[in-house]
C-alpha positions in Angstrom: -20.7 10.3 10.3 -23.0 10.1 7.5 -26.5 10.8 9.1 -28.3 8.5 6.1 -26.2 5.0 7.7 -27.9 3.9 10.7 -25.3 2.2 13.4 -25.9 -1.5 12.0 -25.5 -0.2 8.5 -22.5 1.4 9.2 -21.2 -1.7 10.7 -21.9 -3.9 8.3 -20.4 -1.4 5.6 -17.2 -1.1 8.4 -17.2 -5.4 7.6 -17.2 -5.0 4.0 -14.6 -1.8 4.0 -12.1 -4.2 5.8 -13.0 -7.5 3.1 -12.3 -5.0 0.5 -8.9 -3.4 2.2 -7.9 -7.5 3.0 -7.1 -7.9 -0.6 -5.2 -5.2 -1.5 -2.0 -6.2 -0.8 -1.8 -10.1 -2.3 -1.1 -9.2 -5.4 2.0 -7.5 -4.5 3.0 -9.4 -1.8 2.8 -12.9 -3.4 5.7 -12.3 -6.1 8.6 -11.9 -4.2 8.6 -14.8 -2.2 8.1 -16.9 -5.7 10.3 -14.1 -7.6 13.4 -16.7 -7.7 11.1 -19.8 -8.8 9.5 -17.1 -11.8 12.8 -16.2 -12.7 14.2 -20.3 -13.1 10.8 -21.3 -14.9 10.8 -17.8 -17.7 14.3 -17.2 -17.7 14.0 -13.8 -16.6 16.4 -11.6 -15.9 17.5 -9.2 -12.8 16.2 -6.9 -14.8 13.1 -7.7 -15.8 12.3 -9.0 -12.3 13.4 -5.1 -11.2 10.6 -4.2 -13.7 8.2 -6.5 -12.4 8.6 -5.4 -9.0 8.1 -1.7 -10.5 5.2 -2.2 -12.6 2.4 -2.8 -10.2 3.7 0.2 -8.4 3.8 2.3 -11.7 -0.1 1.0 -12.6 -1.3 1.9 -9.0 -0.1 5.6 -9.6 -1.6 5.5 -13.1 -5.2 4.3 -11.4 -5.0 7.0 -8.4 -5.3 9.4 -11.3 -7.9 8.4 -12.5 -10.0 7.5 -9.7 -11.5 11.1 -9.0 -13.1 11.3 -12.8 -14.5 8.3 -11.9 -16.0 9.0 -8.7 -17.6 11.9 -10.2 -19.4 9.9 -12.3 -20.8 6.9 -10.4 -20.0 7.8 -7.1 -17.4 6.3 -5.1 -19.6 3.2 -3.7 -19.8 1.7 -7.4 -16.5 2.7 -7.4 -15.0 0.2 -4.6 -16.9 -2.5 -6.6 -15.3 -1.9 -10.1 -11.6 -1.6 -8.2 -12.2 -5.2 -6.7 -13.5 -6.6 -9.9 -11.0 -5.2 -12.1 -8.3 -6.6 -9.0 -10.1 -10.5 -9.1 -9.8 -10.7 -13.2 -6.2 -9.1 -12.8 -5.1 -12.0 -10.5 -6.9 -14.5 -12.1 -5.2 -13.6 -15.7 -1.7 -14.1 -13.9 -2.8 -18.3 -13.5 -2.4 -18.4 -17.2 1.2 -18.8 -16.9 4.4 -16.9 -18.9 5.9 -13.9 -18.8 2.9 -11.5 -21.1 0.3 -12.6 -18.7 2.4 -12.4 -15.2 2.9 -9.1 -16.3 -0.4 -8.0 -17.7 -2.5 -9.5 -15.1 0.0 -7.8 -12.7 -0.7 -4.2 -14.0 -4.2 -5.4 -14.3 -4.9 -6.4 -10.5 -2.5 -3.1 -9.7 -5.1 -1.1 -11.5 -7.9 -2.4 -9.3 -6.3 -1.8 -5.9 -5.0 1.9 -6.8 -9.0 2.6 -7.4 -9.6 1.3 -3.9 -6.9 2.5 -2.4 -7.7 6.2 -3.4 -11.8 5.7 -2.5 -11.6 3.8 1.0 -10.1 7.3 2.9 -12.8 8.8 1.1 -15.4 6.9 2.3 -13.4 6.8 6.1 -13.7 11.0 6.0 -17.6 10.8 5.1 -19.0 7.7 7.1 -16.7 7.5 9.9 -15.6 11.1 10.4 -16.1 10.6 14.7 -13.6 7.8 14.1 -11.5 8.4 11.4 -8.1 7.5 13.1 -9.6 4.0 14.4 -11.2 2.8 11.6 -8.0 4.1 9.7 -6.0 2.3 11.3 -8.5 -1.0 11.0 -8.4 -1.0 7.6 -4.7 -0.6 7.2 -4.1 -3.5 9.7 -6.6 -5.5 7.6 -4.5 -4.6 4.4 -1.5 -5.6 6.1 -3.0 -8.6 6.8 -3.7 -9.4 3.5 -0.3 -8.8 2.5 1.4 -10.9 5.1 -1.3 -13.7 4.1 0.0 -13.9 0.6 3.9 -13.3 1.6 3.7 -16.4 4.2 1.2 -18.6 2.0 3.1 -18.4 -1.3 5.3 -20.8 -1.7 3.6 -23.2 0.5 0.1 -22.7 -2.1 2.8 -23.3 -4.9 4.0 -26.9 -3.7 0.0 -27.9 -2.0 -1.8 -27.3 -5.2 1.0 -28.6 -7.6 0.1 -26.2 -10.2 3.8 -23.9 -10.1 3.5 -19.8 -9.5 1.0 -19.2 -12.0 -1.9 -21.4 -9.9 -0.3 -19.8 -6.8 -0.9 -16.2 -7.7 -4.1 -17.1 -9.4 -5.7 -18.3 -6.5 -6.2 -14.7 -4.9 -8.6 -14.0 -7.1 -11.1 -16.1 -5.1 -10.8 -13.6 -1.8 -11.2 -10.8 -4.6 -13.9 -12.3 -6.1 -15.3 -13.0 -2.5 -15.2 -9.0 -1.5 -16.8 -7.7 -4.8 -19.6 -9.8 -3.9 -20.1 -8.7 -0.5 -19.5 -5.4 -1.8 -22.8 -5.4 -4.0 -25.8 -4.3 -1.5 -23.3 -1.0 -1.0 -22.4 -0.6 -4.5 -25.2 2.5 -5.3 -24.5 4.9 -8.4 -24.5 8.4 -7.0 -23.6 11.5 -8.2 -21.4 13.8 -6.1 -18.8 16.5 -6.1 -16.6 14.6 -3.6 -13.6 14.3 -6.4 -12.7 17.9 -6.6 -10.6 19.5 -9.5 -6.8 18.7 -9.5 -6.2 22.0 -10.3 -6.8 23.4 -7.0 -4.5 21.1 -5.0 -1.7 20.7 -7.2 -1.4 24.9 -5.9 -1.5 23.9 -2.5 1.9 23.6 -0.7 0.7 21.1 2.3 -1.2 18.9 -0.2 2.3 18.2 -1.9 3.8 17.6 1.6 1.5 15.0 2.0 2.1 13.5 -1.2 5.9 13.7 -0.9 5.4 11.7 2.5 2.8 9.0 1.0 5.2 8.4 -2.1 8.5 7.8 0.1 7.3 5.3 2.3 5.0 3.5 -0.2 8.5 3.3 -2.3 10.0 1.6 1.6 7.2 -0.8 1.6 7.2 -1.9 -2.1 10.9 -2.4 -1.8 10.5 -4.7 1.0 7.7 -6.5 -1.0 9.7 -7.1 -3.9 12.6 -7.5 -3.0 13.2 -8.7 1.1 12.7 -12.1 -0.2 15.5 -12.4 -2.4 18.0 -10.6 0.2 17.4 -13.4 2.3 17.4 -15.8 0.5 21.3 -13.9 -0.4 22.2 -14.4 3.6 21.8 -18.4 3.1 17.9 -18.8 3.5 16.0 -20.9 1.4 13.0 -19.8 -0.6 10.9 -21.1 1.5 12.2 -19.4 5.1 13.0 -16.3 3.3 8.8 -16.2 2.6 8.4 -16.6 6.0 10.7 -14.2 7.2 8.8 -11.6 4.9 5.4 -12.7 5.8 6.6 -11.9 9.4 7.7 -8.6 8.7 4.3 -7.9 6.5 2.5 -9.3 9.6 3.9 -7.5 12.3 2.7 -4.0 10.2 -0.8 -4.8 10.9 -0.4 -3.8 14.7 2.0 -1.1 13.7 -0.3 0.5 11.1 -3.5 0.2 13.7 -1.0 1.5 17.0 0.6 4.2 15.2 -3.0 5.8 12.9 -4.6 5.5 16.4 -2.2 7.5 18.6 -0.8 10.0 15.7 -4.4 10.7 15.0 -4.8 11.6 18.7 -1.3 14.0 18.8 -1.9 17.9 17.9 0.4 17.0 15.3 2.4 14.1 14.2 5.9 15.4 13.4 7.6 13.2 16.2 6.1 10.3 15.0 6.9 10.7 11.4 10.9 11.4 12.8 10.6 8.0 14.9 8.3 5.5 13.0 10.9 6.0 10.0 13.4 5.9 11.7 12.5 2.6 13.0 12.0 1.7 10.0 15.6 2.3 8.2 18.0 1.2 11.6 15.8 -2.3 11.6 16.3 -2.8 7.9 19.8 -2.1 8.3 19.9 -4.9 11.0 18.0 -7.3 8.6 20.0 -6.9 6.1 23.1 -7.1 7.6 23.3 -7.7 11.2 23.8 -10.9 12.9 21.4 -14.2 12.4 20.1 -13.7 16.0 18.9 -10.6 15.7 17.1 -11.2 12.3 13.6 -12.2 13.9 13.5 -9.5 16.3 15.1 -6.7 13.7 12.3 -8.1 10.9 9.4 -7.6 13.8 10.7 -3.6 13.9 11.0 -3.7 10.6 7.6 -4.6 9.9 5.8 -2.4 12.9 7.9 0.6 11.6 7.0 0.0 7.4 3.4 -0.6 8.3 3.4 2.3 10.8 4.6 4.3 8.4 1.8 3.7 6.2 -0.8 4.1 8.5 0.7 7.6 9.2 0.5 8.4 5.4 -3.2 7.5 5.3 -3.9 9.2 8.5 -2.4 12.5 7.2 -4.5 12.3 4.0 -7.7 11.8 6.6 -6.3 14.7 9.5 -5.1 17.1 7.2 -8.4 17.2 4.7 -10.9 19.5 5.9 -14.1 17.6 4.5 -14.9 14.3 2.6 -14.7 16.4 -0.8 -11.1 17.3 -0.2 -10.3 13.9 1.4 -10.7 12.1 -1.7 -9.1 14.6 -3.5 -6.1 14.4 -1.6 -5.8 10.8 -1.7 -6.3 11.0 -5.2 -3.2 13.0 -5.5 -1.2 12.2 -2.7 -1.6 8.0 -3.8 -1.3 8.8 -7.5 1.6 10.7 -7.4 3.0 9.8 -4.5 2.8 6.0 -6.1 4.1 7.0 -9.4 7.7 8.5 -7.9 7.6 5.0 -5.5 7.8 3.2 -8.4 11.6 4.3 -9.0 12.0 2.8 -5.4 12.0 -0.6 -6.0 13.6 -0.7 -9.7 16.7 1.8 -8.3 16.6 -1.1 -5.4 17.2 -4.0 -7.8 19.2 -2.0 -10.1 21.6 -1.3 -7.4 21.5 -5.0 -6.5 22.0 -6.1 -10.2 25.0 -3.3 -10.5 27.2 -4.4 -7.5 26.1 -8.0 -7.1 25.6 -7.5 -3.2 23.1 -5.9 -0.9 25.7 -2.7 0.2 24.4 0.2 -2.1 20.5 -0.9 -2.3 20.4 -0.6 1.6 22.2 2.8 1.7 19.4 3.9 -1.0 17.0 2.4 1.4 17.9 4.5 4.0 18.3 7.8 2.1 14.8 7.0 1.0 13.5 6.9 5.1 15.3 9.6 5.3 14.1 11.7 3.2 10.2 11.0 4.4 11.4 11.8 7.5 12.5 15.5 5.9 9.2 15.7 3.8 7.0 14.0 6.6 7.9 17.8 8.9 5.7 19.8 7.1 3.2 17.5 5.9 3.2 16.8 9.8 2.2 19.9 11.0 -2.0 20.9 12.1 -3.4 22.7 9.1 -6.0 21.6 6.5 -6.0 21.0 2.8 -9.3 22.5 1.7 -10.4 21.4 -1.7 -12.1 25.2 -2.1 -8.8 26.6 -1.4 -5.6 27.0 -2.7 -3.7 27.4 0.2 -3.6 25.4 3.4 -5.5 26.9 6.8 -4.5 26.6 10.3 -6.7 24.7 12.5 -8.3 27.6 14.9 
């Protein structure tokens, strides 16, 4: 742990980590249970609503990137408090209403939680380095909170406050706005080395593994976020049970995300869980989507545990595999930017394969390829070595 933070300081900045991490995920979350209403009100198409779903995906890749030059220059404390502001004006540009500034305000917000997503690991590896895997797996729950919070609350915020989508997707800003403020007494300007030069990693095999792994089930989750909604809503649902059906899958991740960071981060390595948590993931999908009615609340619970365990895994790999709070933020600059940018095909080959058939068939093949896949990458991003940020090759733990 960081020897300056005294245990009630670290608490108090554990609070504030998990406020922050909370409202990450609303601004993703929130469309798709409102995507049909957006689409009736703006006349936009399956295609643009496949680009919509991409776009915030596409920005937080775009943001990862630029997060270490950033840290490098005002430390990555400042840093959490520029993501959440830059998140609370995003969302609050979407209550304007129409199409430019759905989608502007979307990039915008999208930009705020790729800088935060890349900095909290970061500041996991150099505070909380005795406890990386729990409070790993804390935060994630908390973000998976958040985004079943704005799944289930969507459409119910939309009819309550009587003001359409725009007002419910605006309203998140307040949370925002609420954690950049009790961000502030931790918000210090320091100079520091802990964003290390791409150059090094982008040489390093297990570094790409990583990234590989973080990219395929980021594109599973942000496929589900987009676009679970609107498949249920195809099985006879309406809008307003198909939100709740995809706030209980977003829900149910929080335990799976703090379950499966805990106990992976206690396994020599974590190649079996990355073959079963994925798994999971793709058979209760395939349920879901096309099983029978009675099976669709316990299918979308294993659905849920299995996405959001699946995340926690990617972040605890990014936190287990770096060898130091330097190469930790590196990594998770790479693994989140990159790994976001290729997720971003996830989603709009998802809808596109909806749009081309006109049923649910090919999209949930891809979405099983997809699981697949991580579960292919996820063996040797799995296995106990380090990514050192000094190095340009991975090391064996000894």
């Amino acid at each position: 742990m960081n020897p300056d933070r005294t245990v009630p300081s670290r608490m108090l900045l554990g609070l504030a980590l998990m406020l922050v991490a909370f409202n990450l995920r609303p601004a993703l979350s929130t469309v798709g249970p409102l995507l049909a209403t957006i689409r009736d009100s703006t006349g936009l198409g399956a295609g643009g609503a496949a680009i919509l779903t991409t776009l915030p995906v596409l920005c937080l890749g775009i943001a990862c990137a630029l997060a270490a030059p950033l840290i490098r220059r005002i430390g990555p404390d400042l840093a959490v408090l520029a993501g959440s502001t830059i998140l609370a004006a995003g969302l609050a540009l979407r209550g304007l209403g129409g199409l430019v500034p759905l989608f502007a305000g979307t990039a915008l917000a999208a930009i705020g939680i790729g800088l935060d997503n890349v900095l909290l690991p970061a500041l996991v590896k150099r505070d909380f380095s005795g406890r990386g895997g729990l409070m790993t797996g804390l935060y994630t729950m908390t973000l998976c909170l958040g985004a079943a919070a704005g799944a289930g609350a969507a459409v119910p915020v939309e009819h309550a406050l009587g003001g359409g989508w725009p007002t419910a997707l605006a309203i998140w800003a307040l949370p925002a706005l609420t954690a950049a403020f009790v961000w502030i007494p931790f918000a210090r300007r320091t100079v520091t080395t802990a964003a290390p030069s791409a150059g090094r990693l982008l040489r390093n095999p297990l570094a790409w593994w990583v990234t590989g792994f973080m990219g395929l089930q980021s594109s599973l989750a942000y496929i589900l976020f987009g676009w679970l909604p609107l498949l249920l809503q195809g099985r006879g649902l309406t809008p307003l049970d198909a939100g709740l059906y995809a706030s209980l899958t977003t829900l149910v991740q929080a335990p799976g995300a703090l379950l499966i960071a805990m106990l992976a981060a206690r396994a020599r390595d974590q190649r079996a869980w990355i073959v079963a948590i994925p798994g999971l993931t793709a058979a209760a999908f395939l349920v879901v989507a096309f099983g029978a009615d009675w099976l669709r609340v316990p299918a979308a619970c294993a659905l849920g545990f299995g996405v959001g365990g699946c995340f926690g895994l990617g972040l605890t790999l990014i936190v287990l595999r770096a060898a130091d709070a330097a190469s930790a933020a590196g990594l998770s600059a790479m693994a989140q930017g990159i790994g976001y940018t290729g997720a971003c095909l996830g989603p709009l080959v998802f809808g596109l394969a909806h749009e081309a058939t006109g049923g649910w068939g090919l999209a949930g093949a891809l979405f099983v390829g997809i699981a697949l896949t991580a579960i292919l990458i996820g063996q040797a991003a799995g296995r106990d070595c380090k990514v050192d940020a000094a190095e340009a090759a991975p090391r064996s733990r000894t």
